[in-house]
C-alpha positions in Angstrom: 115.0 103.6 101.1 112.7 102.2 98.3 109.9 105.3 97.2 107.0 102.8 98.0 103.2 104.3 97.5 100.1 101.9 97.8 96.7 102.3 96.5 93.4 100.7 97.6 90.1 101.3 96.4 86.4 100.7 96.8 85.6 102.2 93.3 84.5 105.1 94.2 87.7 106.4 96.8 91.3 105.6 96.7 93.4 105.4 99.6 96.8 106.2 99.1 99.9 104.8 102.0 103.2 106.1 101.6 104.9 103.3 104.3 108.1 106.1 104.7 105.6 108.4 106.1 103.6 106.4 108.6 104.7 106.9 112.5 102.6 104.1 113.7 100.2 106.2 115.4 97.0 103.7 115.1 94.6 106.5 114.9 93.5 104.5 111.5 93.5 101.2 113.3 91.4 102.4 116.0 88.9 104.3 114.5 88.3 102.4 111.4 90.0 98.5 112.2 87.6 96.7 109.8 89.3 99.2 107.3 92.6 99.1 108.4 94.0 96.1 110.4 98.2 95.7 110.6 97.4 92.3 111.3 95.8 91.6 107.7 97.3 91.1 104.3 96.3 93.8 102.5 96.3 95.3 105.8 93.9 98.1 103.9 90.5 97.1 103.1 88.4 99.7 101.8 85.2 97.7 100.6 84.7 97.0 104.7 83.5 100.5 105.0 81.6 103.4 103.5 83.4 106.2 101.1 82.0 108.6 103.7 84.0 106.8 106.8 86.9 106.0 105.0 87.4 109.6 104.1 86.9 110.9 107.5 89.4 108.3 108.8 92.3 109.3 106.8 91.7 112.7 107.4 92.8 112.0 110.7 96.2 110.5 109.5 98.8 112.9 111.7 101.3 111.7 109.6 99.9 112.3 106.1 101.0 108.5 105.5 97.3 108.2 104.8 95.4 110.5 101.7 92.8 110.0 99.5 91.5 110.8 96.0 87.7 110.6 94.7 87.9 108.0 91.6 85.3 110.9 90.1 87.9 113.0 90.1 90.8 111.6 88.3 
């Protein structure tokens, strides 16, 4: 299998999805769908919500397919 990783940002946080990782779960989908949709190309929007929800979103990730990193901070 490929090593795929994807970034999204919003300028101020970047999502990172590692696909291998992701079980499907939906905890993203469901708690943040004008963020994350499947049924969207990028499925990943992250200008649709706040830096402060995105954040608390993908710390729900059970996976780990979802993390983030503060733009500030790299």
């Amino acid at each position: 299998m490929k090593d795929i990783t994807k970034k999204y940002t919003n300028g101020e946080v970047t999502i990172v999805w590692v696909p291998d990782k992701c079980i499907h779960s939906g905890i993203c989908f469901r708690g943040l769908g004008e963020v994350f949709d499947p049924q969207r190309k990028p499925w990943i929007v992250p200008e649709a919500a706040t830096t402060e929800q995105i954040v608390n979103q993908v710390k729900k990730c059970p996976s780990g397919a979802l993390s983030y990193y503060m733009n500030s901070d790299t």
